[in-house]
C-alpha positions as CSV (number, residue, x, y, z in Angstrom):
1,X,7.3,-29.7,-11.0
2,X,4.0,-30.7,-10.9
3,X,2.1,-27.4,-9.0
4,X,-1.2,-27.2,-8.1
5,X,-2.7,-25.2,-11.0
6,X,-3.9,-22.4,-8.8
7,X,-0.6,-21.3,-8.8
8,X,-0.7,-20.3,-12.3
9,X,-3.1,-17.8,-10.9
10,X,-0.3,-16.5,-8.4
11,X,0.9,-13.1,-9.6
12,X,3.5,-10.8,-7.9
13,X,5.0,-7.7,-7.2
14,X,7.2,-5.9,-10.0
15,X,9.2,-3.5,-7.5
16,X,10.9,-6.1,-6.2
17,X,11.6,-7.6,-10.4
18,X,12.7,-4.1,-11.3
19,X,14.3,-3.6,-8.1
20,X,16.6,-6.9,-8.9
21,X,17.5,-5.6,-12.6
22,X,19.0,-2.3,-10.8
23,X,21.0,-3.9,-8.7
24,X,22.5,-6.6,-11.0
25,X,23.2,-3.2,-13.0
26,X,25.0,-1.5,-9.4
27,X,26.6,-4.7,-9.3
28,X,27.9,-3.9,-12.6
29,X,29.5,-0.5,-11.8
30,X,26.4,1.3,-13.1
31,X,24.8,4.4,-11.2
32,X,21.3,4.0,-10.4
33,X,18.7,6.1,-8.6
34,X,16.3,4.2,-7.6
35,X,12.6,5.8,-7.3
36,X,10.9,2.0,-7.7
37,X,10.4,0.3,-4.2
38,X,7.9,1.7,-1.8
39,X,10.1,2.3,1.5
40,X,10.7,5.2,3.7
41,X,14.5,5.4,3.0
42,X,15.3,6.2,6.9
43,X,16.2,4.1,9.5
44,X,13.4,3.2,12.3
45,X,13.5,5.9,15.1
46,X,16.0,5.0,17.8
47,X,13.0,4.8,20.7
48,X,11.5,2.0,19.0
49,X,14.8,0.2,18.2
50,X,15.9,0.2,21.5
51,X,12.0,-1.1,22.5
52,X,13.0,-4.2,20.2
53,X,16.3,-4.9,21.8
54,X,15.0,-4.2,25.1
55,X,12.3,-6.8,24.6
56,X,14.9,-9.3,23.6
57,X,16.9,-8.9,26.7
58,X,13.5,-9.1,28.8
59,X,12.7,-12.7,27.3
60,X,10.1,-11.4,25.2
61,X,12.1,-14.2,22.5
62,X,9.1,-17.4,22.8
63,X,5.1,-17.7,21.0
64,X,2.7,-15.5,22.0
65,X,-1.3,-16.1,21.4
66,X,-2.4,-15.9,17.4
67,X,-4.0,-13.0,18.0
68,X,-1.2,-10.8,19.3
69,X,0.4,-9.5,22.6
70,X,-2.5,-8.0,24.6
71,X,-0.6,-4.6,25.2
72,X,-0.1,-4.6,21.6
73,X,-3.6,-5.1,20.6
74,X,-4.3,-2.7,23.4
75,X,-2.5,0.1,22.4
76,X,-3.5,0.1,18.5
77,X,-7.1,0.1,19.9
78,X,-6.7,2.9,21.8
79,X,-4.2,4.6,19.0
80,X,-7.6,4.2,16.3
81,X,-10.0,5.0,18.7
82,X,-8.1,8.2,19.0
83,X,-6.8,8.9,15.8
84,X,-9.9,7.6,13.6
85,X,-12.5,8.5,16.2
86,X,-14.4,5.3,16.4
87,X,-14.3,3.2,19.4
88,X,-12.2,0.2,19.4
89,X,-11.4,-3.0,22.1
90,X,-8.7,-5.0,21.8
91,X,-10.9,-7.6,20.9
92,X,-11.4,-6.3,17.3
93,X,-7.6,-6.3,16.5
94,X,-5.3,-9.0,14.9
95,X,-1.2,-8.4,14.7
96,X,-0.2,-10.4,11.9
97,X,3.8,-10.5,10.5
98,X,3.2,-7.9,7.6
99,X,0.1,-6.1,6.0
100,X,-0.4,-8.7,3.1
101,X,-1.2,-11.2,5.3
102,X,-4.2,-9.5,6.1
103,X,-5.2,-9.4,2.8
104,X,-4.6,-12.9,1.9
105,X,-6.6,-14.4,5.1
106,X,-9.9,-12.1,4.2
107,X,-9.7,-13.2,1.1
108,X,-9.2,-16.7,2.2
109,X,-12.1,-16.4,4.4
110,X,-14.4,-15.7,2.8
111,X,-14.4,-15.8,-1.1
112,X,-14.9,-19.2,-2.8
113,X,-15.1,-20.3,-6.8
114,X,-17.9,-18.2,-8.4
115,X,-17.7,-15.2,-5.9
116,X,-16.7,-11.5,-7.3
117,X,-14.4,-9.1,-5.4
118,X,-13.9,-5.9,-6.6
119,X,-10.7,-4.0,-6.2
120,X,-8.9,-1.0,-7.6
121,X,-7.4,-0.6,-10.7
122,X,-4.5,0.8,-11.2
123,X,-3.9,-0.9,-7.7
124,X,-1.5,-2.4,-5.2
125,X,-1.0,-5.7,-7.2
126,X,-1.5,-8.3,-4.7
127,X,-5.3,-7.7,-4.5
128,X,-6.0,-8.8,-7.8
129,X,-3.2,-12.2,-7.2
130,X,-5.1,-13.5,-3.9
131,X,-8.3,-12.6,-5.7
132,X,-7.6,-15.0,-8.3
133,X,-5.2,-17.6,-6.3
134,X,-8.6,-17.8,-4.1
135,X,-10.5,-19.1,-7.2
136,X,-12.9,-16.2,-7.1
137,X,-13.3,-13.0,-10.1
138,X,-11.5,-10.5,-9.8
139,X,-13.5,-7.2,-10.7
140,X,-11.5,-4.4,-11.7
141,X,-12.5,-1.0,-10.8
142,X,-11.3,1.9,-12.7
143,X,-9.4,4.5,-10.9
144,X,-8.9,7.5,-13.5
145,X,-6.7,10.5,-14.1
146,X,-9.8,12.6,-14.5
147,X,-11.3,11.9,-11.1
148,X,-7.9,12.7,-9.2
149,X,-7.4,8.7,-8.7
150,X,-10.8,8.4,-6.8
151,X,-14.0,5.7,-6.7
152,X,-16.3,7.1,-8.9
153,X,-19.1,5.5,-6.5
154,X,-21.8,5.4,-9.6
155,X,-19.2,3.1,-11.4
156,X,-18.8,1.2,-8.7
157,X,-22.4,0.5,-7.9
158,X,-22.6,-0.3,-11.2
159,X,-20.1,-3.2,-11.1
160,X,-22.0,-5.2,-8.2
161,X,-23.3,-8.2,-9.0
162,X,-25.5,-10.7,-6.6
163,X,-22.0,-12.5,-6.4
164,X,-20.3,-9.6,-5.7
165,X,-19.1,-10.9,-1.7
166,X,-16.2,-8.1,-1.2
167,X,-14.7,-4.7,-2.0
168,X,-11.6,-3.6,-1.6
169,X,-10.2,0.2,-1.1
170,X,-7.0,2.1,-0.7
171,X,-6.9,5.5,0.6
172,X,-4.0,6.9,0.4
173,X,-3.9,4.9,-2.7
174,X,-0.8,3.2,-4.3
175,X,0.5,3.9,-6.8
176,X,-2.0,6.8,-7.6
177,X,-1.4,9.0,-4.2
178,X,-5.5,9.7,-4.3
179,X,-7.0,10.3,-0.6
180,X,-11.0,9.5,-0.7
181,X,-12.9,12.1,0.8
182,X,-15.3,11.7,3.7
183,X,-18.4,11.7,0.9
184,X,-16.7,8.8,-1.1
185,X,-16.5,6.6,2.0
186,X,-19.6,7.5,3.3
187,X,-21.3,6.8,-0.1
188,X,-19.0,3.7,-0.4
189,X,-19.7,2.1,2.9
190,X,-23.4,3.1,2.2
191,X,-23.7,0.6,-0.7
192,X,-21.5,-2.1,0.5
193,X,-24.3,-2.3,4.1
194,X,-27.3,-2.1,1.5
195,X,-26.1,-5.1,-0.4
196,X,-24.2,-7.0,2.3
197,X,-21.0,-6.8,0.7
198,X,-17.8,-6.7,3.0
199,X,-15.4,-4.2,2.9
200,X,-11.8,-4.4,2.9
201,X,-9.9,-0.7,3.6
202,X,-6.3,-0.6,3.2
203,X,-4.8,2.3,5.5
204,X,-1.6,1.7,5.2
205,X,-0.8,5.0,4.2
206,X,-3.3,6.8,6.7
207,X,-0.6,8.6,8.7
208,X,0.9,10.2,5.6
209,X,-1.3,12.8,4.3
210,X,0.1,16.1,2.3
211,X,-3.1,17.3,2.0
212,X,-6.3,16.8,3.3
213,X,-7.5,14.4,6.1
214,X,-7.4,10.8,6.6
215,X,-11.3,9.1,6.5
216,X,-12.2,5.8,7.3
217,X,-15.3,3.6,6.4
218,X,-15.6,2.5,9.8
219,X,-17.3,5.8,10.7
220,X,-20.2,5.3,8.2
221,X,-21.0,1.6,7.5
222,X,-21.9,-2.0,8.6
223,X,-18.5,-2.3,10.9
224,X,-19.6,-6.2,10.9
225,X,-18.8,-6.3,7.3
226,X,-15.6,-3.6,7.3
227,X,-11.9,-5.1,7.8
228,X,-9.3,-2.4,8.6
229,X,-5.5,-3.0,7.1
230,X,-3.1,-0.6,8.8
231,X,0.6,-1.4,10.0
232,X,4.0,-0.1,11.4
233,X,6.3,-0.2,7.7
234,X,5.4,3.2,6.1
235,X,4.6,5.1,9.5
236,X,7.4,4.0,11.6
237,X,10.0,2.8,8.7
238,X,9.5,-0.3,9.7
239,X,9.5,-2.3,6.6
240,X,11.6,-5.0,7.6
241,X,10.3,-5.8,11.2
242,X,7.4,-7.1,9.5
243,X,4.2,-5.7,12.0
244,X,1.1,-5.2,10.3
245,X,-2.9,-6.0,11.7
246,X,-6.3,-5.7,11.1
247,X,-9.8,-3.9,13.1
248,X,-12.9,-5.9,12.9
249,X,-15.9,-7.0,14.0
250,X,-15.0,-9.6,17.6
251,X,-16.3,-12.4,15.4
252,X,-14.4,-11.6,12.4
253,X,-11.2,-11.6,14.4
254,X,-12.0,-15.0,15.9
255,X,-11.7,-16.1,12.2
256,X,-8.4,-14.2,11.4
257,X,-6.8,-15.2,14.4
258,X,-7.5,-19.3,13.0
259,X,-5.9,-18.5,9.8
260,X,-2.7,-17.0,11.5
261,X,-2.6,-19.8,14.1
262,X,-2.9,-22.4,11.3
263,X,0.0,-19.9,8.7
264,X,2.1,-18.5,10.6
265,X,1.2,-19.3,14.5
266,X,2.1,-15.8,15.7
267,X,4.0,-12.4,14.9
268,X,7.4,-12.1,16.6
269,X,6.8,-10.8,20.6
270,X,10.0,-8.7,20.5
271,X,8.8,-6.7,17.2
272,X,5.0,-6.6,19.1
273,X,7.0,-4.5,22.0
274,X,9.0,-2.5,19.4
275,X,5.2,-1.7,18.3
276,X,3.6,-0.7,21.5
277,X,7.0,2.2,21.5
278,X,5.9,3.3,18.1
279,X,2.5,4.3,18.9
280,X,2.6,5.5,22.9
281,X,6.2,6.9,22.0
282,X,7.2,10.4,20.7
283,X,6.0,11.0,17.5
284,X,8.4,13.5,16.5
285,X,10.3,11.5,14.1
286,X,6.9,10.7,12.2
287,X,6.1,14.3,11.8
288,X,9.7,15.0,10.3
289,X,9.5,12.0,8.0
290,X,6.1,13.2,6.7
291,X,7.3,17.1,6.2
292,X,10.0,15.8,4.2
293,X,7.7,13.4,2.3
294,X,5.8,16.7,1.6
295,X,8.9,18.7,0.2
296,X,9.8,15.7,-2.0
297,X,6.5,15.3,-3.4
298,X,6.5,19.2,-4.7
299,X,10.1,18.8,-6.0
300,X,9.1,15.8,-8.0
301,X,5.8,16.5,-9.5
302,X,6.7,19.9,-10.3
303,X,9.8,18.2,-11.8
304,X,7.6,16.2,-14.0
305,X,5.2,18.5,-14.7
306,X,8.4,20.4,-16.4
307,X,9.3,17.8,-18.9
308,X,8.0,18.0,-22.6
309,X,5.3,15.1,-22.6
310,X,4.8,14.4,-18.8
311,X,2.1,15.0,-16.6
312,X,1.6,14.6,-12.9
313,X,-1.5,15.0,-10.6
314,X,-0.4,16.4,-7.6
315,X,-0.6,13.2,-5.4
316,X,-2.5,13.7,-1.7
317,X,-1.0,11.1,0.6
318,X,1.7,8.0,0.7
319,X,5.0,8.5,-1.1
320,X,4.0,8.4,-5.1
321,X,4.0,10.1,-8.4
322,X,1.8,8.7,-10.8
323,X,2.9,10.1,-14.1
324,X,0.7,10.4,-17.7
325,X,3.8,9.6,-20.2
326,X,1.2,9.4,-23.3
327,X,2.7,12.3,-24.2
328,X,6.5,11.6,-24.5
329,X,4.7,8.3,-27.4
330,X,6.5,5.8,-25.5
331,X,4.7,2.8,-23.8
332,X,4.5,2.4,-20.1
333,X,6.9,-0.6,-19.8
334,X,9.0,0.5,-22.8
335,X,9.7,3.8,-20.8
336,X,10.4,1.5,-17.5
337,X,12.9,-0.5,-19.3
338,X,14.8,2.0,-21.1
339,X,15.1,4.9,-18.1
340,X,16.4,1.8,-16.0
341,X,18.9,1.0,-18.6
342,X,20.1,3.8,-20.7
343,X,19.8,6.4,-18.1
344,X,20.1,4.8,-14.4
345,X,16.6,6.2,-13.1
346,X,14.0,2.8,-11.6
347,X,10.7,3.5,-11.4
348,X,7.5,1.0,-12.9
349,X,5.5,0.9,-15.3
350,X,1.9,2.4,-14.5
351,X,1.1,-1.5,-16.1
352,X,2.4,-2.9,-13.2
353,X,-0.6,-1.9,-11.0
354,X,-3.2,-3.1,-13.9
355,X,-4.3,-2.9,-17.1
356,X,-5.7,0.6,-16.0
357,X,-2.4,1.7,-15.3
358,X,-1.3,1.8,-19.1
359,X,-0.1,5.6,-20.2
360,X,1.6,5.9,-16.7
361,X,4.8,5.6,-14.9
362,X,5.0,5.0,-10.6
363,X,7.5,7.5,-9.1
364,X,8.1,6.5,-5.3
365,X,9.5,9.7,-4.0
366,X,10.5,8.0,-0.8
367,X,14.6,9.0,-1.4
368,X,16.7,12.1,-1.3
369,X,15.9,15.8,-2.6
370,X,18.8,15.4,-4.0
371,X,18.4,12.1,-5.6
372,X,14.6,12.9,-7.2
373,X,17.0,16.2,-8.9
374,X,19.5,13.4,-10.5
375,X,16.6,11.4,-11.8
376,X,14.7,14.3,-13.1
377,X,17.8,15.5,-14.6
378,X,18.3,12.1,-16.2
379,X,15.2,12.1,-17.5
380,X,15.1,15.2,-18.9
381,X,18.1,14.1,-20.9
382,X,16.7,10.8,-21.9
383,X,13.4,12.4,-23.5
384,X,15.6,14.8,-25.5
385,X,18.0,11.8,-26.9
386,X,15.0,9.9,-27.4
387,X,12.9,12.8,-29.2
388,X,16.4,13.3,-31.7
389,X,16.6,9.6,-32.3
390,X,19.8,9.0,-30.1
């Protein structure tokens, strides 16, 4: 076909692969539980819904300016300078059709051939893709087991370079389920200021914490260099209405906004007003969503934690187990493949998030009590076939 050869660099995102496989096998009559895709598994609350239609039947159906609705970008500025405690105008914020988006233009923006980004590893694998599509290094930085899943901020200092131009966090992390502490962002945002290095922070997860509190680098650091990623699709449920943006500095925004108006030219104006209902809205169906996020994550890790060769670190925020498997002495993606096809259960291998990720399986725990039992049940059953040589 002839493609440009950065898209050779392209990678992707194996939840959606794996995702496929299971339901080819559905499709085949086959039972399958699937604990591989990262989405809340309830519908979007019925307030916001209705905000969507209602926005269609008040016109709200034409373009609207690159950088978003103004009541949109009003109310997530006053949401995060409530919720996150730093100030915020409208100004600062970008609505963009997704959360990867704002990703992909930062990157775009601002790394060229010979710059370094550093991002985490295991990680959400679109950082290291964009990374690379952009021509730049990618810089992997270690996220381990023995840490709980956190920056080790010495490591990470000791991993810039003069062309190290960005950094890239994620707290609640995925696939790990680490929350950075108010010390690791502080110490984080610290470094990136003293050697001008910009500072991408994923908070996608920031409204589902089990434990702990949600931080953000914006409190502590050059907020001229810090881009905030946050969005309606793990909060709200709103996966598919595609309503994600960005906080940054006024003449950061300027930039973003280009990019979009050049991509995409703006994000839907009836999903915008569904948005403005999710935040100023009740917020009841939130707190239920995240209580039961919390029951499922104690079912399932103490599930794992009960199965001869599996090991779980209880997970802080977001919806995932990252399991240690070493001990079961099957491979990562071995252990994918055959759970998905000799006993029904989808999850990923820990490989799918980087080469860091090796020795571990991804558990989303976004689906019933009762379906996390079945797949603990099936895996039980698997490890004891496999261990007799079944």
């Amino acid at each position: 076909m002839n493609l440009a050869s950065r898209m050779a660099r392209l990678g992707t995102e194996t939840a959606f692969e794996v995702l496929a496989r299971a339901r080819a096998l559905e499709a085949q009559g086959r039972s399958v539980v699937h604990l591989e895709i990262g989405e809340p598994d309830c519908d979007t609350p019925a307030n916001i819904v209705a905000a969507g239609q209602k926005a269609l039947g008040d016109g709200f159906t034409h373009y609207g300016p690159s950088p978003g609705l103004p009541a949109l970008r009003e109310a997530i500025a006053e949401d995060y300078t409530t919720r996150r405690g730093v100030e915020v105008s409208p100004s600062q914020v970008v609505v963009f059709p997704g959360g990867k988006p704002v990703m992909f233009f930062m990157i775009l923006a601002l790394l060229e051939e010979g710059d370094e980004a550093i991002y985490p590893n295991p990680g959400f694998p679109i950082y290291q893709s964009m990374i690379e599509y952009s021509g730049a290094k990618a810089v992997a930085l270690p996220l381990r087991q023995e840490n709980e899943f956190r920056v080790d901020v010495d490591e990470l200092a000791s991993l810039v370079t003069d062309r190290t131009k960005l950094l890239i966090i994620n707290s609640p992390q995925n696939p790990t389920g680490s929350l950075l502490t108010s010390a690791d962002l502080k110490a984080i945002a610290e470094l990136c200021a003293e050697k001008g290095i910009w500072l991408l922070s994923d908070e996608i997860y920031s409204r589902l914490i089990h434990d702990g509190e949600h931080d953000t680098p914006m409190r502590y650091g050059d907020r001229s260099r810090i881009c905030v990623l946050d969005g309606f699709s793990k909060t709200y449920a709103m996966t598919g209405w595609r309503l994600g943006y960005c906080i940054t500095s006024e003449e950061f925004a300027v930039s973003m906004a280009r990019l979009q108006t050049n991509a995409t030219s703006c994000t839907a104006a009836m999903t915008q007003m569904a948005g403005v209902e999710a935040l100023r809205g009740p917020q009841d169906a939130v707190d239920g969503m995240l209580a039961e996020f919390t029951a499922r994550r104690n079912l399932i890790v103490d599930g794992l934690n009960a199965l001869d060769g599996v090991s779980c670190v209880m997970p802080k925020g977001a919806f995932y187990a990252f399991a240690d498997i070493t001990g079961t002495g099957l491979g990562s993606k071995e252990l994918e493949n055959r759970l998905l096809d000799e006993a029904g259960v989808a999850c990923l291998s820990g490989t799918s998030f980087g080469v860091h990720g090796d020795g571990f399986l991804r558990f989303s725990y976004a689906n019933s009590q009762d379906n996390i039992r079945e797949a603990l049940k099936r895996f039980e059953t698997f490890l004891a076939s496999a261990r007799a040589g079944v």
